[in-house]
PDB file with SEQRES, HELIX, SHEET and CRYST1 records, atoms N, CA, C and O in Angstrom:
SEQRES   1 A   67  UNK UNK UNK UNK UNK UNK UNK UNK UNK UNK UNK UNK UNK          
SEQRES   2 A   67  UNK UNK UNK UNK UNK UNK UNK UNK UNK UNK UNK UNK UNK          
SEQRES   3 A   67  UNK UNK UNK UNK UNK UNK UNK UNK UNK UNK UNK UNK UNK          
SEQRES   4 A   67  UNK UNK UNK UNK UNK UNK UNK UNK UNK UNK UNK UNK UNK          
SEQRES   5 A   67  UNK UNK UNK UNK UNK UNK UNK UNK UNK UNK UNK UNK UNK          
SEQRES   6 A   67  UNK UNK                                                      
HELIX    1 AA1 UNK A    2  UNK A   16  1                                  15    
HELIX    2 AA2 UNK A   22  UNK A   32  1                                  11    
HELIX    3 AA3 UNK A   38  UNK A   49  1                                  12    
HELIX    4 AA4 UNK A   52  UNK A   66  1                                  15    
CRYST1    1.000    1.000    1.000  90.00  90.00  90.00 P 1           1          
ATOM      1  N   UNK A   1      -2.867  10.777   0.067  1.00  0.00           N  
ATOM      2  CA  UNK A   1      -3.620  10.032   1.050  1.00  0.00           C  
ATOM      3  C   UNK A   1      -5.114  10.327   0.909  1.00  0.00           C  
ATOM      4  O   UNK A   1      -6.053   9.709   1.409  1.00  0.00           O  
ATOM      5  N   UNK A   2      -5.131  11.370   0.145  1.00  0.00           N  
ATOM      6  CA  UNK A   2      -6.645  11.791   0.571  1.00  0.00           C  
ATOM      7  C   UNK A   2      -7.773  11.358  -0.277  1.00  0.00           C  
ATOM      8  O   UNK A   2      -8.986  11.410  -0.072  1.00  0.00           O  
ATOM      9  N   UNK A   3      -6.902  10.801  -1.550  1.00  0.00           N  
ATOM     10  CA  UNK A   3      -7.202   9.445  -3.006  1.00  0.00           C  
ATOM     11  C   UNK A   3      -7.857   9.017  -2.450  1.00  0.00           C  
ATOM     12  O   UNK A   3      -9.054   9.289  -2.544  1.00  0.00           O  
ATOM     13  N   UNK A   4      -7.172   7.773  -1.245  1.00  0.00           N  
ATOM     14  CA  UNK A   4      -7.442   6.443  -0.866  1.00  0.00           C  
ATOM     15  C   UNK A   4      -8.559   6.393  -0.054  1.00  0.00           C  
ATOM     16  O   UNK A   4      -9.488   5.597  -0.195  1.00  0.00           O  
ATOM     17  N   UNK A   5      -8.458   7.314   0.866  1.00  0.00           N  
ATOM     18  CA  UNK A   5     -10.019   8.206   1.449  1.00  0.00           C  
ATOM     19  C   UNK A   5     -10.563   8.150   1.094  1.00  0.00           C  
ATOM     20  O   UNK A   5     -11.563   7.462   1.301  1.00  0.00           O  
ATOM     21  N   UNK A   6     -10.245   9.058   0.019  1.00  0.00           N  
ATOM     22  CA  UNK A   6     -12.196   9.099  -1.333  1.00  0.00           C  
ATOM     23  C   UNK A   6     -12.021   7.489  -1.418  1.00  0.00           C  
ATOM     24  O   UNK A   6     -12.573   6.928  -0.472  1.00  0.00           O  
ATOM     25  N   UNK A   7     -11.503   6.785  -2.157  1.00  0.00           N  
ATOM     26  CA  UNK A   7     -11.870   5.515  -2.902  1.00  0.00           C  
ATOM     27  C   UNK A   7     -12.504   4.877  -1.583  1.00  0.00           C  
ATOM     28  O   UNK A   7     -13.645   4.450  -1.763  1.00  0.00           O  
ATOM     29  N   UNK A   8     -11.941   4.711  -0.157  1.00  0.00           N  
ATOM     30  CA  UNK A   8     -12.636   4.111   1.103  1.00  0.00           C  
ATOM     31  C   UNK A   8     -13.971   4.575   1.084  1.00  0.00           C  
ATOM     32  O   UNK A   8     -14.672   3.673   0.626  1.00  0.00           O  
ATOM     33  N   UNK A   9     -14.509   5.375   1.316  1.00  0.00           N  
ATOM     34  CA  UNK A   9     -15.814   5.574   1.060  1.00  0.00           C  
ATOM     35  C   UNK A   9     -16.575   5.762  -0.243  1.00  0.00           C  
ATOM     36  O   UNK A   9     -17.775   5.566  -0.439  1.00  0.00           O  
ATOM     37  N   UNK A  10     -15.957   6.040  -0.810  1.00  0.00           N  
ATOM     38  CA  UNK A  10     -17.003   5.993  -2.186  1.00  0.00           C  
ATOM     39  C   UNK A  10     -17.096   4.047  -2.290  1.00  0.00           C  
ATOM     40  O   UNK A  10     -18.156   3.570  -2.695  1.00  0.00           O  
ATOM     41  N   UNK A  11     -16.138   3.258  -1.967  1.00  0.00           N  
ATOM     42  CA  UNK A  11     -16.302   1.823  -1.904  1.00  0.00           C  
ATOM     43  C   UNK A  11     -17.467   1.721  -0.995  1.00  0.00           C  
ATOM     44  O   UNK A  11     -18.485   1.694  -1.687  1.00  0.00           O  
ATOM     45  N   UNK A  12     -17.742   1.651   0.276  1.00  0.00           N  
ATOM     46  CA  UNK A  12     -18.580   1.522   1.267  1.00  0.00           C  
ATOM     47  C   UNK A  12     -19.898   2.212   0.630  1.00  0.00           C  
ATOM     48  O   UNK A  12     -20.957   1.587   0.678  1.00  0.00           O  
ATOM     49  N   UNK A  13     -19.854   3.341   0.104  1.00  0.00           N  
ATOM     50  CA  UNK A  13     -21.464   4.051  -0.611  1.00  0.00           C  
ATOM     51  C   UNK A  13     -21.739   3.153  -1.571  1.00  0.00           C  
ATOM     52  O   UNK A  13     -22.856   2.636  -1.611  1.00  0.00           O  
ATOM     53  N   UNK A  14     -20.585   2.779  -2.651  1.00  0.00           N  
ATOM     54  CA  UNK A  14     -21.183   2.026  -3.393  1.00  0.00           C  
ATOM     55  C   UNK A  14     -21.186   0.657  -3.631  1.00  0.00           C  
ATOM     56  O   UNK A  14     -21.149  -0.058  -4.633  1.00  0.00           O  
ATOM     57  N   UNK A  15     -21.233   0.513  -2.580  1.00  0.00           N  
ATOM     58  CA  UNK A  15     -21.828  -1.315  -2.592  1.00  0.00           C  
ATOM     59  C   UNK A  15     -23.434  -1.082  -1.456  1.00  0.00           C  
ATOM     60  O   UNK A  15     -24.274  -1.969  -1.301  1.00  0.00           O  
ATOM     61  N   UNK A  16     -23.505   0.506  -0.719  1.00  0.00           N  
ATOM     62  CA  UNK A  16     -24.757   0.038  -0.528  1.00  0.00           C  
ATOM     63  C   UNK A  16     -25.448   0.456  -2.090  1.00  0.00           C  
ATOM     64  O   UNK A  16     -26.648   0.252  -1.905  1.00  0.00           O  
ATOM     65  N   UNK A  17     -25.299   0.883  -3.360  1.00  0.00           N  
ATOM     66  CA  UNK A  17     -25.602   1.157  -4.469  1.00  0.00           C  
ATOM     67  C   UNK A  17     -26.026  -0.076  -5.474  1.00  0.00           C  
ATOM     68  O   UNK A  17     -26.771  -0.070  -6.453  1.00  0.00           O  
ATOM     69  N   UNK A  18     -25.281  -1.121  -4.871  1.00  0.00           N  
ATOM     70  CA  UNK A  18     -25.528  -2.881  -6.121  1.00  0.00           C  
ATOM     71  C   UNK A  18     -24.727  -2.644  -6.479  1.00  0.00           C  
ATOM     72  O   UNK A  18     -24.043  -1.666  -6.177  1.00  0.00           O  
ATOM     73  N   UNK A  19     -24.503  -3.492  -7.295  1.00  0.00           N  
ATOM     74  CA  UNK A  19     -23.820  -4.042  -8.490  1.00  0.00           C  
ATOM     75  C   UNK A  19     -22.930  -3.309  -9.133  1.00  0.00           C  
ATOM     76  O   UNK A  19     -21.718  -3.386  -9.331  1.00  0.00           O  
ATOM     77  N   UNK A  20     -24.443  -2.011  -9.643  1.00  0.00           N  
ATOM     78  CA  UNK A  20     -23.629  -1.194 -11.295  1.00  0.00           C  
ATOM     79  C   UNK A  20     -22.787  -0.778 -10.721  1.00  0.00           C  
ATOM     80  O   UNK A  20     -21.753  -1.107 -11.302  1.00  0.00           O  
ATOM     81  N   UNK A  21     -22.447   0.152  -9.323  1.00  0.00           N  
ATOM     82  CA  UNK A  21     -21.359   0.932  -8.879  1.00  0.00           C  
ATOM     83  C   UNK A  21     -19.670   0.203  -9.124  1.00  0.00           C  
ATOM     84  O   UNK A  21     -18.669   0.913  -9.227  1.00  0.00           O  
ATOM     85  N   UNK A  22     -19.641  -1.240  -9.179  1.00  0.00           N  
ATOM     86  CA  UNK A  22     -18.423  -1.916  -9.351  1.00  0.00           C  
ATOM     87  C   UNK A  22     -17.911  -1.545 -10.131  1.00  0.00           C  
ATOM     88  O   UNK A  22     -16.737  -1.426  -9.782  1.00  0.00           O  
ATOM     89  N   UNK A  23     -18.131  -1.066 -11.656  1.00  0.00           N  
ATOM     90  CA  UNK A  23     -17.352  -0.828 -12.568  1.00  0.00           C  
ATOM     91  C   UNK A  23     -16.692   0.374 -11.773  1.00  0.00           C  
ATOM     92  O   UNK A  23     -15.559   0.192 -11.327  1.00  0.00           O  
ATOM     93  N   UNK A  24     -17.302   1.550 -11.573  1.00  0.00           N  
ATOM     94  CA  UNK A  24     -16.902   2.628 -11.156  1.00  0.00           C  
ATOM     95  C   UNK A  24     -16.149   2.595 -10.074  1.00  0.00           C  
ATOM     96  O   UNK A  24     -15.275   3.457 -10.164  1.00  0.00           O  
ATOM     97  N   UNK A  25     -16.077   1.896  -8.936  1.00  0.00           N  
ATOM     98  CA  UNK A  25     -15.291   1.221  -7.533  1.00  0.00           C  
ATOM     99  C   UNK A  25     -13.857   0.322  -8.321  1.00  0.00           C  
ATOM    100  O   UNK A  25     -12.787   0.162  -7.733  1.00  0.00           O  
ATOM    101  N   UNK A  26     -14.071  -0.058  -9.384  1.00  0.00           N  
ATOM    102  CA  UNK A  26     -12.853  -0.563  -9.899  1.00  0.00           C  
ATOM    103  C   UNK A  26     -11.732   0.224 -10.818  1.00  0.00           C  
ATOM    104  O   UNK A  26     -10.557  -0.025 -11.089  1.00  0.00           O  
ATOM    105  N   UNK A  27     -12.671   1.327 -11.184  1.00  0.00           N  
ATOM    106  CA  UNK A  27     -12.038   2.481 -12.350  1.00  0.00           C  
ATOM    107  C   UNK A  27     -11.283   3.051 -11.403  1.00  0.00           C  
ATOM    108  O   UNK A  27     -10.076   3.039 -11.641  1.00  0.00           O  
ATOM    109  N   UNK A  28     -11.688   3.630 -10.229  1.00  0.00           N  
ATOM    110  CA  UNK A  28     -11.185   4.385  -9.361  1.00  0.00           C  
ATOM    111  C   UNK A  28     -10.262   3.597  -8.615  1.00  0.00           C  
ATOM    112  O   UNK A  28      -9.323   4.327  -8.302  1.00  0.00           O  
ATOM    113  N   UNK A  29     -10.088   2.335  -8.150  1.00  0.00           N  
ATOM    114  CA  UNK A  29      -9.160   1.576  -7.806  1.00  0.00           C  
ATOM    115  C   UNK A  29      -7.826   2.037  -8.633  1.00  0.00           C  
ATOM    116  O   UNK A  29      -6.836   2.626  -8.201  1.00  0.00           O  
ATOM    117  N   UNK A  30      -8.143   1.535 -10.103  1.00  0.00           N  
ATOM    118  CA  UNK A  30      -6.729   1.483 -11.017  1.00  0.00           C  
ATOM    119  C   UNK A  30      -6.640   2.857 -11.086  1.00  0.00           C  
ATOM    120  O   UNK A  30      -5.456   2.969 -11.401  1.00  0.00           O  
ATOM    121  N   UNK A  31      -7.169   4.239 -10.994  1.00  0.00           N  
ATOM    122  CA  UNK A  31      -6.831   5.370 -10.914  1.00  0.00           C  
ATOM    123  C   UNK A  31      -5.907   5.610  -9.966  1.00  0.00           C  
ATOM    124  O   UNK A  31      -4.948   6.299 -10.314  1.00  0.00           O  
ATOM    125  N   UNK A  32      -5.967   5.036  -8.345  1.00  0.00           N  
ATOM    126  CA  UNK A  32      -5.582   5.369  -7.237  1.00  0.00           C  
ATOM    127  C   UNK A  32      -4.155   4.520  -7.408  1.00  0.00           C  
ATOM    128  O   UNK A  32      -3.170   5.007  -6.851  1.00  0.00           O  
ATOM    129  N   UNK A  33      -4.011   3.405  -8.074  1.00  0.00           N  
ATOM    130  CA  UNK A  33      -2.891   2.643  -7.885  1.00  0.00           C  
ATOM    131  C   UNK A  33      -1.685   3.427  -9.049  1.00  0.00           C  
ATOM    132  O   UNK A  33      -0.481   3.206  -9.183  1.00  0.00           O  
ATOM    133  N   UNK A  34      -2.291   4.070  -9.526  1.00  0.00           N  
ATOM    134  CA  UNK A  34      -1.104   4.788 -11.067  1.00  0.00           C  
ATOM    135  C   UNK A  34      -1.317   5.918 -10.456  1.00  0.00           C  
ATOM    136  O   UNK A  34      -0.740   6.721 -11.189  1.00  0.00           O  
ATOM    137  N   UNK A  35      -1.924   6.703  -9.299  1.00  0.00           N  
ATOM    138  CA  UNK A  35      -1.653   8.134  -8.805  1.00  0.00           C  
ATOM    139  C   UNK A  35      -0.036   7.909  -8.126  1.00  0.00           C  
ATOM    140  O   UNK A  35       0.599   6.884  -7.882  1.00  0.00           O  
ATOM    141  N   UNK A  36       0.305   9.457  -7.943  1.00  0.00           N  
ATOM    142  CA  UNK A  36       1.871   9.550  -7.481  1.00  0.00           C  
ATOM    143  C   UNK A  36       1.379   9.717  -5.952  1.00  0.00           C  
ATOM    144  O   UNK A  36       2.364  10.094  -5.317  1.00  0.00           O  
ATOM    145  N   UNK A  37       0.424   9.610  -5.221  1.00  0.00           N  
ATOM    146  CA  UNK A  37       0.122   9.474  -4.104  1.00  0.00           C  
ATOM    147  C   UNK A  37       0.512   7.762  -3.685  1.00  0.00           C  
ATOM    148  O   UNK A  37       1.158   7.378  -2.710  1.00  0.00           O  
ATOM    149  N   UNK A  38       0.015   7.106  -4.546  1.00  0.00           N  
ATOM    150  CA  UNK A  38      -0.134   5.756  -4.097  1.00  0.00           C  
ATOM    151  C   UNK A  38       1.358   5.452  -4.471  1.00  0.00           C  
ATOM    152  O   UNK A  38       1.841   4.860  -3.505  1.00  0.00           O  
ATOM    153  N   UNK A  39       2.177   5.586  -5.335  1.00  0.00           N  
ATOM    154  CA  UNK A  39       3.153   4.923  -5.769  1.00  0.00           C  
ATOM    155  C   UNK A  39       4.426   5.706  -4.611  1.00  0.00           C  
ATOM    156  O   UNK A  39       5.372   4.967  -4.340  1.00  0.00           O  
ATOM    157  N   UNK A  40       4.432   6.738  -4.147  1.00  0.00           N  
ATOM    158  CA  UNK A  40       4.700   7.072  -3.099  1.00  0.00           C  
ATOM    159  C   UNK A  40       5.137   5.967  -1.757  1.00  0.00           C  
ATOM    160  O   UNK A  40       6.139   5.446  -1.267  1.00  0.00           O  
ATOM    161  N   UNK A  41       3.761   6.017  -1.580  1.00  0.00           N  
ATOM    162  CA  UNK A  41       3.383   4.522  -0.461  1.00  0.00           C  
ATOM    163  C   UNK A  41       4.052   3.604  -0.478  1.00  0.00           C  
ATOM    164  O   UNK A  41       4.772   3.174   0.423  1.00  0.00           O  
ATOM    165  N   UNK A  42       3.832   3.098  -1.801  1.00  0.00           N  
ATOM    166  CA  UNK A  42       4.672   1.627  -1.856  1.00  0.00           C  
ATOM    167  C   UNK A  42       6.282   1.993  -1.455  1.00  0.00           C  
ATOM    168  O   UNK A  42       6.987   1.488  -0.581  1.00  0.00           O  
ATOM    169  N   UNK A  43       6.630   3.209  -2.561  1.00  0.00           N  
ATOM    170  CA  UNK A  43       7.923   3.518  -2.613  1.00  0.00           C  
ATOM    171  C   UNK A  43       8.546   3.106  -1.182  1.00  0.00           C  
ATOM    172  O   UNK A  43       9.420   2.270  -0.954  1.00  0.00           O  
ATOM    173  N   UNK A  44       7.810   3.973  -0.245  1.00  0.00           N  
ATOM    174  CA  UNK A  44       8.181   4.146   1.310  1.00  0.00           C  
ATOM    175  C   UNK A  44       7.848   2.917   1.698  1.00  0.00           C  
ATOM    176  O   UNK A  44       8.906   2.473   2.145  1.00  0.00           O  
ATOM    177  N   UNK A  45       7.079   2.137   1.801  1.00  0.00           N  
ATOM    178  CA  UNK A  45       6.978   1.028   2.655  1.00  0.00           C  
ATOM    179  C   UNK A  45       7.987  -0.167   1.770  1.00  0.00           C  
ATOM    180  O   UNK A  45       8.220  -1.178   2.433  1.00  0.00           O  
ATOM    181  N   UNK A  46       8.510  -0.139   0.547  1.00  0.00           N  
ATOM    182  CA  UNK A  46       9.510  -1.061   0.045  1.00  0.00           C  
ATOM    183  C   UNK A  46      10.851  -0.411   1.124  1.00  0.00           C  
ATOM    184  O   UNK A  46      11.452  -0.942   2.059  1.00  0.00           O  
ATOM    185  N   UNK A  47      10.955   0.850   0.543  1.00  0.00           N  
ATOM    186  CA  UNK A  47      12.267   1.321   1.675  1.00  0.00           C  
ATOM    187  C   UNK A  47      12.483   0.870   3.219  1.00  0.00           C  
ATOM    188  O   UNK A  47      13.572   0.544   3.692  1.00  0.00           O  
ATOM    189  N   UNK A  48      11.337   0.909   3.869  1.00  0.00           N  
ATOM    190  CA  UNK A  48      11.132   0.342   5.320  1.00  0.00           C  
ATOM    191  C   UNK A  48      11.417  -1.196   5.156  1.00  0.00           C  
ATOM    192  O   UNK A  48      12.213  -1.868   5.812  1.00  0.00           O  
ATOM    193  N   UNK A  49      10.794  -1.503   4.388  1.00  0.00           N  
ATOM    194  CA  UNK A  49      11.133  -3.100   4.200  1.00  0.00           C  
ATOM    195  C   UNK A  49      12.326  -3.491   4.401  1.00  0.00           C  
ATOM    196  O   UNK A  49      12.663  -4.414   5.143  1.00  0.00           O  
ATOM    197  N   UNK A  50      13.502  -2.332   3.296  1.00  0.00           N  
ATOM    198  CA  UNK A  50      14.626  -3.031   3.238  1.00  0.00           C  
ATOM    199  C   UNK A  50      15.361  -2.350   3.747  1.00  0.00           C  
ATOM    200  O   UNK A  50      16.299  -1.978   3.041  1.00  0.00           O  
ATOM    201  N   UNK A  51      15.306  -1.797   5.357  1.00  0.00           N  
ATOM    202  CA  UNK A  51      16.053  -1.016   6.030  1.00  0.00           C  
ATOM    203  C   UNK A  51      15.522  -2.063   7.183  1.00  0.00           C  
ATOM    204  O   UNK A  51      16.314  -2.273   8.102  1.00  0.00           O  
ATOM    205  N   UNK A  52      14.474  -2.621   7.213  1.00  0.00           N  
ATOM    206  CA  UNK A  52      14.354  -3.637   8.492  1.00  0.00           C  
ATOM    207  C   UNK A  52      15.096  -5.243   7.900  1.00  0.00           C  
ATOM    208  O   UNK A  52      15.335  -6.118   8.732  1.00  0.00           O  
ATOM    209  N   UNK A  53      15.380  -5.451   6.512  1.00  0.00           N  
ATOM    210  CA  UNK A  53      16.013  -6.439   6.282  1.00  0.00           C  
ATOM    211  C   UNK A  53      17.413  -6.534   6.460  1.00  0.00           C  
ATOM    212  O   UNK A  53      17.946  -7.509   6.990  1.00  0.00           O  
ATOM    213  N   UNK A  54      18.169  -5.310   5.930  1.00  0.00           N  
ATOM    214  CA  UNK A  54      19.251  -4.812   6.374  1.00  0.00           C  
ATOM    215  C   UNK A  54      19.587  -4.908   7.855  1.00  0.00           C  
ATOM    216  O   UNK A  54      20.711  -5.295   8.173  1.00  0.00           O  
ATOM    217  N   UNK A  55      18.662  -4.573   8.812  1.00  0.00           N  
ATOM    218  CA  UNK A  55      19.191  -4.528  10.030  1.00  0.00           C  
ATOM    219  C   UNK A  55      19.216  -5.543  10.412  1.00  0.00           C  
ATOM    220  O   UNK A  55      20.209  -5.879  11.058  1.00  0.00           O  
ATOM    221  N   UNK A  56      17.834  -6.764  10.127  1.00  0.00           N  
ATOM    222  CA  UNK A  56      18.204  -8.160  10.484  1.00  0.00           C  
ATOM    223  C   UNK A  56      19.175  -8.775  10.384  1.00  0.00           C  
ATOM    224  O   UNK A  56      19.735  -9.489  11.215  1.00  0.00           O  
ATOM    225  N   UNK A  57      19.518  -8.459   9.028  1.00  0.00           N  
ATOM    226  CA  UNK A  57      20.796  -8.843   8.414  1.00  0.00           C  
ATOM    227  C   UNK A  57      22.044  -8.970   9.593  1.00  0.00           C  
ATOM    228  O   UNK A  57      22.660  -9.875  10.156  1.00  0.00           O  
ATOM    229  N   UNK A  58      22.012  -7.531   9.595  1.00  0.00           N  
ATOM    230  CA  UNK A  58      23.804  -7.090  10.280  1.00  0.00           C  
ATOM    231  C   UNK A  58      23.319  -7.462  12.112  1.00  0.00           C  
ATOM    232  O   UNK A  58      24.210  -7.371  12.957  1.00  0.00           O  
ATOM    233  N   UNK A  59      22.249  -7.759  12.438  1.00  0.00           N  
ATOM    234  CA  UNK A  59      22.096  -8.434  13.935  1.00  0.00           C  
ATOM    235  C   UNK A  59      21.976  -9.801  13.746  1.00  0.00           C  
ATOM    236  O   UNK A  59      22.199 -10.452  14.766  1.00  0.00           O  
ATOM    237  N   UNK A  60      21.679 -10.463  12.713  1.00  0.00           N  
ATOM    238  CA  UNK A  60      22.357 -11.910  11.971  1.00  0.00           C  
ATOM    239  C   UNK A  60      24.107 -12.609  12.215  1.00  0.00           C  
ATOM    240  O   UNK A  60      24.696 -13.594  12.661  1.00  0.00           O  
ATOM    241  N   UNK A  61      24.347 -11.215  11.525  1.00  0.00           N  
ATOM    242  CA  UNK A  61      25.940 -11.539  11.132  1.00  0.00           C  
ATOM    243  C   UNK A  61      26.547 -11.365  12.913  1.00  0.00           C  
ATOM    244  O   UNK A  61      27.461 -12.057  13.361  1.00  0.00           O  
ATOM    245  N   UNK A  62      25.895 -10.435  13.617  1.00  0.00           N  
ATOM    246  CA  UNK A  62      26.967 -10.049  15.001  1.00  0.00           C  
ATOM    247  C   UNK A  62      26.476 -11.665  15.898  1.00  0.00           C  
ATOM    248  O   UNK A  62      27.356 -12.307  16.471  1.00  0.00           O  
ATOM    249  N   UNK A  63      25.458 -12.003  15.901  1.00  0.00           N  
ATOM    250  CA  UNK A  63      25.111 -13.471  16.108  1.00  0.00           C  
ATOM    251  C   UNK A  63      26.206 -14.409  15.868  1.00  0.00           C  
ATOM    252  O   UNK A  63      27.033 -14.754  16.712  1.00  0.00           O  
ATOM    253  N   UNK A  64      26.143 -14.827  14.550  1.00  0.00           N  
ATOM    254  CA  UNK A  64      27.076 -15.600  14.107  1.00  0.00           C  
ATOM    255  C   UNK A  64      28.915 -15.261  14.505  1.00  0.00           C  
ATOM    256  O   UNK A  64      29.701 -16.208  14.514  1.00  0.00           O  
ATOM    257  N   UNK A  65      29.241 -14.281  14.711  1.00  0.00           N  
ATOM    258  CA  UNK A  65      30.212 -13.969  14.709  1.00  0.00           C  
ATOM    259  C   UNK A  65      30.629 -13.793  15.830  1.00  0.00           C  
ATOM    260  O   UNK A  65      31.793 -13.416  15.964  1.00  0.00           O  
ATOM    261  N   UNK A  66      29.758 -14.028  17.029  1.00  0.00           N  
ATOM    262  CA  UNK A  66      29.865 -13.890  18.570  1.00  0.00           C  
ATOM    263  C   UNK A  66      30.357 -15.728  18.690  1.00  0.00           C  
ATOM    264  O   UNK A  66      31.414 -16.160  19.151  1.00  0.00           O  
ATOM    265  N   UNK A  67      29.346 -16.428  18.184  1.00  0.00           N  
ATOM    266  CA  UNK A  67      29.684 -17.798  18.140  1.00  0.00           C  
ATOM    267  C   UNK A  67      30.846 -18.187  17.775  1.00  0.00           C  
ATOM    268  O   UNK A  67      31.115 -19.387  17.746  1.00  0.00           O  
TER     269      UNK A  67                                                      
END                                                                             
């Protein structure tokens, strides 16, 4: 978490910086997205995803099956 931090502000410093800072605001982007911090994240928020689809699911089916 503490990646995405740095990259949040070092983004905000360097755009008051211009331009040149973009390369460097973008290096550090694709750094943060291939860290095991970030891939983490996703990991967990795909899992949440499909533990709230799942549940829709089976409060779907008790719906239908009440009918």
């Amino acid at each position: 978490m503490g990646v995405i931090i740095g990259f949040i502000i070092g983004f905000f410093l360097g755009t008051k910086n211009g331009p040149l800072q973009f390369d460097e605001i973008n290096k550090a982007w694709e750094d943060i997205k291939k860290s095991e911090e970030a891939q983490a994240i996703i990991a967990g928020g795909a899992d949440i995803a499909l533990q709230v689809m799942r549940q829709g699911i089976g409060i779907l089916g008790q719906v239908v099956i009440k009918r």
